[in-house]
C-alpha positions as CSV (number, residue, x, y, z in Angstrom):
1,X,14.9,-30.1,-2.8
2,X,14.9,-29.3,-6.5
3,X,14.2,-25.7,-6.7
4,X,13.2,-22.9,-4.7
5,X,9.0,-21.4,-5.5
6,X,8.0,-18.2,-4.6
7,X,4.4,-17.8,-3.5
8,X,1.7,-16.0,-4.6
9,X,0.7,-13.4,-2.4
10,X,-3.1,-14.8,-2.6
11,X,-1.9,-18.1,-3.2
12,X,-3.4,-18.8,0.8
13,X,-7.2,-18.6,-1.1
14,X,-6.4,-21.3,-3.5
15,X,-8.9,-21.9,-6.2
16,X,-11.6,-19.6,-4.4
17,X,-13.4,-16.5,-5.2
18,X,-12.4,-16.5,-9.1
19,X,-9.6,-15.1,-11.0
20,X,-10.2,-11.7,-10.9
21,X,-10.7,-11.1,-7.9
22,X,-8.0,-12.8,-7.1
23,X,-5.8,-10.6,-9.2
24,X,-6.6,-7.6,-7.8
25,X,-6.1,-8.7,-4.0
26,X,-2.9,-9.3,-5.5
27,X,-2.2,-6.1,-6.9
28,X,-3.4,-4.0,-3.8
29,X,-1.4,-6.3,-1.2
30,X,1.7,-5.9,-3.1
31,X,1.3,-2.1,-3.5
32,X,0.4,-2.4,0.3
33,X,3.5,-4.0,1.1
34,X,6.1,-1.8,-0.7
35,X,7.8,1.0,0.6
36,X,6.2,4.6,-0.6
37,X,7.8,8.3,-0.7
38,X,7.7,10.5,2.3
39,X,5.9,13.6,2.2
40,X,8.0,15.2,4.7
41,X,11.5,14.2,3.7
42,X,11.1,12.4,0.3
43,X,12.8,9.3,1.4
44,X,11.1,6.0,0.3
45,X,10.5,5.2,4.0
46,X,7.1,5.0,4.3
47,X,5.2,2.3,5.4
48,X,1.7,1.2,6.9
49,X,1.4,1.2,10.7
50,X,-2.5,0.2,10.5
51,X,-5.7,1.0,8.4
52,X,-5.1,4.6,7.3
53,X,-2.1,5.9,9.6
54,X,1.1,5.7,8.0
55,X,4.5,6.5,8.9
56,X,8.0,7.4,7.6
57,X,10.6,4.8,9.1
58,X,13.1,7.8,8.4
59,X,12.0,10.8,9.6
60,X,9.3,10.1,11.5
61,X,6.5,11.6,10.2
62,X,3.4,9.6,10.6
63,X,0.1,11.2,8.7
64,X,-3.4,9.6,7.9
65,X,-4.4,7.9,4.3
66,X,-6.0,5.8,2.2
67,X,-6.4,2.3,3.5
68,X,-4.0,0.6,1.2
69,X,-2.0,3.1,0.1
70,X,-0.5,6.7,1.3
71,X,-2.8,9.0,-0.4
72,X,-5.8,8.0,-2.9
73,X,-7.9,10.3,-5.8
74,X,-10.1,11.7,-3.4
75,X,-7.7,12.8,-1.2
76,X,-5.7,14.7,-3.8
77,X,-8.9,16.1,-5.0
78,X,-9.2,17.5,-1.1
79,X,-5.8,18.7,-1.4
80,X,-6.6,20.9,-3.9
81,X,-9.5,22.2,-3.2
82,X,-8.2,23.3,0.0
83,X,-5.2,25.1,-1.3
84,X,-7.6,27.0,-3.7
């Protein structure tokens, strides 16, 4: 074996669907897939459990949000107009 490659995370589509699209599914899996800041403790603990629920590997917290991420625009946006 000469040399070890990483993969692309989309590298599984091959030559499909065209570059840009491509890039993106790129960009949101890795976001996806890396560990996010707790709300509750502020440890970077966080990770998906499925589509929406997430949960803090810490201190066990486990809260609802955006599909591919923790928290999105729209939710902030509810955030605050909640507070007032």
């Amino acid at each position: 074996m000469v040399g070890k490659r990483t993969a692309n995370p989309v590298g599984r589509l091959g030559a499909r669907y065209g570059r840009r699209i491509r890039k993106k599914l790129s960009e949101v899996e890795a976001d996806l897939r890396r560990k996010h800041y707790c709300q509750n403790c502020g440890f970077k603990a966080v990770a998906r459990v499925s589509v929406g629920v997430w949960k803090c590997r810490k201190c066990g917290f486990t809260f609802a949000g955006a599909a591919y991420s923790p928290s999105s625009e729209l939710g902030e946006v509810a955030k605050r107009s909640v507070k007032g």
